[in-house]
C-alpha positions as CSV (number, residue, x, y, z in Angstrom):
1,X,-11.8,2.9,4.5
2,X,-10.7,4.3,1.3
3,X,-13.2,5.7,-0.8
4,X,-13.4,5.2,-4.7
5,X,-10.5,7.2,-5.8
6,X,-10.1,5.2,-9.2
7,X,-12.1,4.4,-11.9
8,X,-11.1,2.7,-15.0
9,X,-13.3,2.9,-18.1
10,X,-13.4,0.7,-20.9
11,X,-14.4,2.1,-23.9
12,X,-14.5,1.0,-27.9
13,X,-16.7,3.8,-28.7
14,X,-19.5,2.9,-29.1
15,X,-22.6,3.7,-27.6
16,X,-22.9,2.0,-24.6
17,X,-19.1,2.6,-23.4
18,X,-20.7,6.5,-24.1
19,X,-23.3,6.1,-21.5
20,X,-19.9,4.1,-19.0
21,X,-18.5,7.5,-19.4
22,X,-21.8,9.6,-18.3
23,X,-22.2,7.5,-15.5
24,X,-18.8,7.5,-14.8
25,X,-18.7,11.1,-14.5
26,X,-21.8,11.2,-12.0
27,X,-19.7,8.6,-9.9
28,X,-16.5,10.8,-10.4
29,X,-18.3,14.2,-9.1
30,X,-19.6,12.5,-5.9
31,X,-16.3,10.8,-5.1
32,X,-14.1,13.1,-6.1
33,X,-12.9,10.3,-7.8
34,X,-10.1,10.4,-11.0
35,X,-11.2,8.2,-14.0
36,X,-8.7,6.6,-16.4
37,X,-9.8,5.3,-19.5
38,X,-8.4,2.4,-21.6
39,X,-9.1,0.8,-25.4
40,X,-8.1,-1.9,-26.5
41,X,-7.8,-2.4,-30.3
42,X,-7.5,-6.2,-32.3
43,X,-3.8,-7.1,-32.5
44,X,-4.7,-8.8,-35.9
45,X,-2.4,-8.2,-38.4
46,X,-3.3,-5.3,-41.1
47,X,-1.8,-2.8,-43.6
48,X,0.2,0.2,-42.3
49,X,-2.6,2.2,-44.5
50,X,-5.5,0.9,-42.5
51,X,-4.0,0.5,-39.2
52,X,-2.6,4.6,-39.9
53,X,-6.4,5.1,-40.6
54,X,-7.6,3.2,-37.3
55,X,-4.9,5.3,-35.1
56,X,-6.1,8.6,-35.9
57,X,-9.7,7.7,-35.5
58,X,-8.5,6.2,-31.9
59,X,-6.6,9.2,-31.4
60,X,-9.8,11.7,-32.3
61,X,-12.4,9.7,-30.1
62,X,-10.6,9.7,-26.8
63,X,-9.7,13.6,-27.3
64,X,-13.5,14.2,-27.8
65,X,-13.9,12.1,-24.6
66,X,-10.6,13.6,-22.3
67,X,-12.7,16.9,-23.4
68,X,-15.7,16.0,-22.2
69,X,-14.2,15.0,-18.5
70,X,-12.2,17.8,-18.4
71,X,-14.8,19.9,-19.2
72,X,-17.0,18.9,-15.7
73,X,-13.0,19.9,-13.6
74,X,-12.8,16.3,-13.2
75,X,-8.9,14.5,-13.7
76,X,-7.5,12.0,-16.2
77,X,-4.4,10.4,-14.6
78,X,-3.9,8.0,-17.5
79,X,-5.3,7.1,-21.2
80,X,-4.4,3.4,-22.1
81,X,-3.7,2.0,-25.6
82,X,-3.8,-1.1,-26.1
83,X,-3.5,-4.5,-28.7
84,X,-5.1,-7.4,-27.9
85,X,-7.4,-9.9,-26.1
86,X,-9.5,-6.9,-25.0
87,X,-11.1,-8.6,-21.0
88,X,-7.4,-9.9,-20.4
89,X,-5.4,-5.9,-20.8
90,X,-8.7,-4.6,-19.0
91,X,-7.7,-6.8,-15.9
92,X,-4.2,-6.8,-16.2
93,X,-4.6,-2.8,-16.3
94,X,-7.3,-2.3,-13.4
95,X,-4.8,-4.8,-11.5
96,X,-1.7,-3.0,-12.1
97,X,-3.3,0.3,-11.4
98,X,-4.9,-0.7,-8.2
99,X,-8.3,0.4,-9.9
100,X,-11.6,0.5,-7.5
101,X,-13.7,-0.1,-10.0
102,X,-14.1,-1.0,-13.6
103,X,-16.6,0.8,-15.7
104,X,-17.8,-0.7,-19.4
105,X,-20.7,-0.5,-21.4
106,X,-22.9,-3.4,-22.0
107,X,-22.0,-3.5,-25.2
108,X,-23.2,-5.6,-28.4
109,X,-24.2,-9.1,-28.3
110,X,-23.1,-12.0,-30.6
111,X,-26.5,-13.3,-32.5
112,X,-25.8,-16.9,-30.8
113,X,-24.9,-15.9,-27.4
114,X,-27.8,-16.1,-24.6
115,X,-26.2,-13.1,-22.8
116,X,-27.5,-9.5,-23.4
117,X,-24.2,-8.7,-23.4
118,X,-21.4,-7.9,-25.2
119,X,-18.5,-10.5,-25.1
120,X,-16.1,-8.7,-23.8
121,X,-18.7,-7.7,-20.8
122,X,-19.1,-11.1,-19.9
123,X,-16.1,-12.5,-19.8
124,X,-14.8,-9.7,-17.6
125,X,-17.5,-10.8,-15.4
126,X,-16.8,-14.6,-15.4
127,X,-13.1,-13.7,-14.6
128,X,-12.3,-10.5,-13.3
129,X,-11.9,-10.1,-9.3
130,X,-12.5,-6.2,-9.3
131,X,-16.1,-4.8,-8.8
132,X,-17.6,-4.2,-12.3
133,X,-19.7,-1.5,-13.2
134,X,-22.0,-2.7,-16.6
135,X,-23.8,0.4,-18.4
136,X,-27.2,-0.6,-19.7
137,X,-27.6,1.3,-22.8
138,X,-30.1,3.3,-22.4
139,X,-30.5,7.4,-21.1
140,X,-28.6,8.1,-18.0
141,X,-30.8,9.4,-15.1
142,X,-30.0,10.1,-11.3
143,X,-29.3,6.7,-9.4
144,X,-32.6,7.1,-7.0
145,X,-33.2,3.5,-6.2
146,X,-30.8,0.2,-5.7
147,X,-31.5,-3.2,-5.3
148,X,-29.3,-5.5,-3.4
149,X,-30.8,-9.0,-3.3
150,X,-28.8,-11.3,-0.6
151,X,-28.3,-14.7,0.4
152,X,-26.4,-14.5,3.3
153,X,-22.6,-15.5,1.3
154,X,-19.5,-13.4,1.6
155,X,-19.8,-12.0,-1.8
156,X,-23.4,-10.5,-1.1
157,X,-21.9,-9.2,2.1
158,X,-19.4,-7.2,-0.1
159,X,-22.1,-6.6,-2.5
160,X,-24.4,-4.9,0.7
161,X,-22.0,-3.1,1.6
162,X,-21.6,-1.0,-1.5
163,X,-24.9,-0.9,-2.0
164,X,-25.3,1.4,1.5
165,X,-22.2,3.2,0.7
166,X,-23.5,4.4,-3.3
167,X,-26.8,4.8,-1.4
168,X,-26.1,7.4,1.2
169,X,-23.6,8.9,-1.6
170,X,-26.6,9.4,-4.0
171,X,-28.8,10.0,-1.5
172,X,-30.9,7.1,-3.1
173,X,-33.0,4.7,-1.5
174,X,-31.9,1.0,-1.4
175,X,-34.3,-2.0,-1.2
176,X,-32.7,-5.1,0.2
177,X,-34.3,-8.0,-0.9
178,X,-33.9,-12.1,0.2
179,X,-35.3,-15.3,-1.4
180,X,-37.1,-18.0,0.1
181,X,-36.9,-21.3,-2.2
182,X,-39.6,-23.2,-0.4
183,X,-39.4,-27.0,-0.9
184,X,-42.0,-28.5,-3.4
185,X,-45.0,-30.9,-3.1
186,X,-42.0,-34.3,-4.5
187,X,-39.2,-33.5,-1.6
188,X,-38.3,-36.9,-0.4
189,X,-36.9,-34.5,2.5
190,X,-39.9,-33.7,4.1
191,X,-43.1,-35.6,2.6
192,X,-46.7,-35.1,3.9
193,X,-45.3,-32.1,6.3
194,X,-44.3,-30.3,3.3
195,X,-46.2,-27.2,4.3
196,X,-45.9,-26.8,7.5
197,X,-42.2,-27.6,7.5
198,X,-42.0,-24.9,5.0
199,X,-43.8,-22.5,7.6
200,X,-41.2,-23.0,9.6
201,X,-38.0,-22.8,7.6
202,X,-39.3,-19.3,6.4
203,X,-39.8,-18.7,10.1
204,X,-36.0,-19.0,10.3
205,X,-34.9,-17.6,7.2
206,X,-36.7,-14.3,8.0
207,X,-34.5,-14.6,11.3
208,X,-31.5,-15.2,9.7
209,X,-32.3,-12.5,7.1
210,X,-32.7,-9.7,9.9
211,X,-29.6,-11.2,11.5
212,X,-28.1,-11.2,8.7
213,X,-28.9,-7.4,8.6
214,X,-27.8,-6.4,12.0
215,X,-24.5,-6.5,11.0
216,X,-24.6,-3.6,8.4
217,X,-24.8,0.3,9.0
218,X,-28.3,1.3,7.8
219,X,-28.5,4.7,9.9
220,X,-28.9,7.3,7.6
221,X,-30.3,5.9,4.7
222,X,-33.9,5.3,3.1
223,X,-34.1,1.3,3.0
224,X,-36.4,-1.3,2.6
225,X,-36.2,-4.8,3.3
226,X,-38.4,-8.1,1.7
227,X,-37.7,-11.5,2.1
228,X,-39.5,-13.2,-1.2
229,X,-41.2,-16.3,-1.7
230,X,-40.1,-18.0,-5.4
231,X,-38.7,-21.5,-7.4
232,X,-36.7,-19.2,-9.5
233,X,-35.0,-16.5,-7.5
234,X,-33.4,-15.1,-11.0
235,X,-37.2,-14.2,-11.9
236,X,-38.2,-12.9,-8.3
237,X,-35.1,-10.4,-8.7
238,X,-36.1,-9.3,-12.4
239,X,-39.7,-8.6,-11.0
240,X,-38.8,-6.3,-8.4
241,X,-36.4,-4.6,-10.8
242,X,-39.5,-4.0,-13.0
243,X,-41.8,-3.2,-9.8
244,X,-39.5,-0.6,-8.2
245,X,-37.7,0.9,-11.5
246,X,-34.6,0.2,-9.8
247,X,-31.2,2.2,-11.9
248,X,-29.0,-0.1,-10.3
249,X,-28.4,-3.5,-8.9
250,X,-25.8,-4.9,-6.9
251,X,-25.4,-8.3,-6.8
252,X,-22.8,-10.8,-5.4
253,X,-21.1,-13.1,-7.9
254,X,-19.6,-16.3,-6.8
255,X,-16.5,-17.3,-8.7
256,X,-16.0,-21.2,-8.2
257,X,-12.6,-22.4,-8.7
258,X,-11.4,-25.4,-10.8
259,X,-9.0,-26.8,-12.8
260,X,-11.0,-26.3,-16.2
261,X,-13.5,-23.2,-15.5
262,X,-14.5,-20.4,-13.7
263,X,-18.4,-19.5,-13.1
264,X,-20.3,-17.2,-11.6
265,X,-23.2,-17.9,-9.4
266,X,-26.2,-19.2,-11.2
267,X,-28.3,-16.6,-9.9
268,X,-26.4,-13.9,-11.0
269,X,-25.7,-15.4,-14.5
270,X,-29.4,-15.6,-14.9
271,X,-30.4,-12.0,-14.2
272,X,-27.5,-10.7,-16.4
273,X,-28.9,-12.3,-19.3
274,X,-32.1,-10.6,-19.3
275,X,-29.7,-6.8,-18.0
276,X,-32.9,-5.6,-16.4
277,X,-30.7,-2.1,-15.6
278,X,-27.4,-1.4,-14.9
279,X,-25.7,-3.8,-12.2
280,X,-22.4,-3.7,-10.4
281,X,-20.9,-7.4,-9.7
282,X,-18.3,-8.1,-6.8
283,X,-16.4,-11.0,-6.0
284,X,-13.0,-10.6,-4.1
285,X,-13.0,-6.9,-3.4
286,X,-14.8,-4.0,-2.5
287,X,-15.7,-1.1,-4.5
288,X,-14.3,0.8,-1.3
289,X,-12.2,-1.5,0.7
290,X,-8.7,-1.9,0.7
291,X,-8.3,-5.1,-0.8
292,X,-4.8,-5.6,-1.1
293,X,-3.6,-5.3,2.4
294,X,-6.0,-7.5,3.7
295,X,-5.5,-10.1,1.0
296,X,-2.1,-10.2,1.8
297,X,-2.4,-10.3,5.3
298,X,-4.3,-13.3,4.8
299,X,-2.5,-15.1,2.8
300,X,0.5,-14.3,5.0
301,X,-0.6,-15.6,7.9
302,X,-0.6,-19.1,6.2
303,X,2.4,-18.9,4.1
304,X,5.0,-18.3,6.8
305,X,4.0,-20.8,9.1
306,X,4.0,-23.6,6.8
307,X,7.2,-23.0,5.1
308,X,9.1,-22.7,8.6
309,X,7.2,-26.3,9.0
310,X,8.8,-27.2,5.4
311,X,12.1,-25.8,6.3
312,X,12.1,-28.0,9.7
313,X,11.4,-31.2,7.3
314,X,7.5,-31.4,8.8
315,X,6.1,-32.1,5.6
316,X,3.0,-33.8,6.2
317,X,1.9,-30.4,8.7
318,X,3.1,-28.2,6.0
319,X,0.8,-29.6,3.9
320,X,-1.8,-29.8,6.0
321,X,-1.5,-25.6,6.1
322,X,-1.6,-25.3,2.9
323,X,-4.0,-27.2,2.2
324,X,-5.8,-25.0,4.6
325,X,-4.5,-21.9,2.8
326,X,-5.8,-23.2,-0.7
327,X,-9.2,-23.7,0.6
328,X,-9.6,-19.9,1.4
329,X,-7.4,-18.6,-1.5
330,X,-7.8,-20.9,-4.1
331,X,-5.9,-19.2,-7.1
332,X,-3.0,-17.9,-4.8
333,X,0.5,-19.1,-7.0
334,X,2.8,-19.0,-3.7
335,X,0.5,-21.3,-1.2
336,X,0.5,-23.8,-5.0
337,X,3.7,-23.9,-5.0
338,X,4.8,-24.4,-0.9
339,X,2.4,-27.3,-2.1
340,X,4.2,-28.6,-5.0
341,X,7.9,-28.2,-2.9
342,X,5.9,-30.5,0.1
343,X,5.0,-33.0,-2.0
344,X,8.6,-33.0,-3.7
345,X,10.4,-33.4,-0.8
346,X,7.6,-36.7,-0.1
347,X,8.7,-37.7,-3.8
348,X,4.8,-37.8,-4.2
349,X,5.2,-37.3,-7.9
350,X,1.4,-37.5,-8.5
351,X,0.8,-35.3,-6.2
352,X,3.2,-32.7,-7.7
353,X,2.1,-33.2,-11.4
354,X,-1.5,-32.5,-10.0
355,X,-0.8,-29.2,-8.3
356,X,1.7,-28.1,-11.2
357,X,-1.7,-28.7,-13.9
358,X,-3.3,-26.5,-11.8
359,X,-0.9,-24.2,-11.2
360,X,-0.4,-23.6,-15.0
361,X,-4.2,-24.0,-15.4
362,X,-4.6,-20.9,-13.3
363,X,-1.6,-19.1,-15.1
364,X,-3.3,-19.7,-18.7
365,X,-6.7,-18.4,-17.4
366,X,-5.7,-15.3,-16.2
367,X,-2.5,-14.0,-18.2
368,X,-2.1,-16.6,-20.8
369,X,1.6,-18.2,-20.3
């Protein structure tokens, strides 16, 4: 297990992405991490005498910053420059540089956007795969309590398990909490027996919660754990936020893929518009894990099987593999295309206008064409 070696921080200088580098600085020291920083400027066309004006004040601000880091022993490998769409170079940097974790302030709000965030925040969190960091703008203090609310999914697995690693780190304690959605008085589902059928599923969810449980390493660590009662699991979450003074909460974000959109989880989106404190979201990878390797081991092990079936002329199995491999990686460009050479060689033109949408779909989204 690799520990969080890089950090990339997003900064426009203001005063939020000030309090990304505090806090990015804190992380740094107990990690013996190296943080790289990165700005992105508008690519919109201006005169030389403003855009001469705009470099140097770029160029003064991240010296007063690299002088600030430098100044607590701590290393800059790299200081990114950038033009344009400022969440797409963010990704296409922490990508490229194999970053652990992406660091930004929460930044300033549009006056018709429901998020308390700013928009470049919440689009990194809609589509960027890396653990995000978001900075509430306030003092920084010592992180001394974390929340990590779970529901039992893959991503609040990941979440969990940063959540125990940044707490034995910070020597902070971490309060693991699950929500109970009992069914209400109407459910056609269970009628007269409403309550004591709900006795009994909370009977099994507070099972499955400690099962749930028993596969983490808690040993060392202060930790509490609650399994909640609520209709609106957003609210329980922002209440215990409030009722422990949690600095930090780590929460699982699920990124459902389609041909049009991706979203996170409804829970998640909920608590981040209110930013009750600073929050770290994961989706694909670990803060500490390394991702890569496994991903492509993964994705291997489905990609070489079912083109040796293509290559044999098996086309219907091949597809069948594929299929399988899409399921689990559903943005993965090589499985989309064994899919789109299957369906050729079937001369199942719809078929390959279908999966050649979405494989442009998913090269729009991401990189823009």
């Amino acid at each position: 297990m690799k520990l969080l070696k890089n950090i990339l921080v997003a900064v426009d200088f203001s005063e939020s992405s000030d309090r990304a580098i505090d806090i990015s600085i804190q992380l740094a020291k107990v990690f013996n991490s190296s943080i790289s920083i990165i700005h992105v400027s508008s690519s919109e066309t201006l005169t030389k005498e403003t855009e001469k004006k705009i470099e140097i004040y770029t160029y003064n601000r991240i010296s007063e910053i690299k002088v600030r880091i430098f100044k607590e022993g701590l290393d800059i490998p790299d200081v990114i420059i950038e033009k344009g769409i400022a969440f797409e170079k963010i990704i296409q940097v922490a990508q490229k540089k194999n970053v652990n974790v992406i660091m930004v302030g929460s930044g300033l709000k549009s006056h018709d956007d429901n998020f308390k965030l700013g928009t470049t925040v919440e689009k990194l969190m809609r589509k960027n795969q890396i653990p995000l960091w978001v900075v509430k703008n306030e003092p920084v203090k010592p992180i001394k309590n974390i929340l990590c609310p779970v529901d039992f999914s893959n991503p609040s697995k990941r979440a969990l398990q940063n959540a125990i690693i940044l707490a034995r780190s910070f020597n902070a304690h971490l309060s693991i909490i699950h929500i109970f959605t009992p069914y209400g008085e109407s459910s056609i589902r269970l009628g007269s027996r409403i309550n004591a059928q709900n006795e009994n599923l909370f009977k099994e969810r507070k099972a499955a919660f400690s099962n749930f449980l028993a596969n983490f390493n808690l040993k060392s660590i202060a930790y509490t754990k609650e399994l909640l009662k609520g209709n609106n699991p957003n609210i329980e979450i922002i209440k215990t936020i409030e009722k422990q003074k949690a600095d930090l909460l780590l929460m699982g974000t699920t990124g459902k893929t389609g041909i049009s959109r991706l979203l996170m989880g409804s829970t998640t989106e909920k608590v981040t518009r209110e930013l009750p404190c600073s929050l770290i979201t994961t989706k694909e990878q670990d803060i500490t894990d390394d991702f890569l390797e496994s991903y492509l081991q993964g994705v291997e092990s489905i990609l070489i099987p079912a083109r040796v079936l293509l290559k044999k002329g098996k086309f219907n199995e091949a597809i069948d593999k594929f299929l399988i491999g899409l399921r689990q990686y559903p943005d993965n460009i090589p499985i989309i295309n064994g899919l789109i050479s299957s369906y050729t060689s079937k001369e199942n033109q719809q078929k390959v206008k279908f999966y050649t949408a979405y494989k442009n779909e998913i090269l729009n989204r991401y990189w823009d064409k």
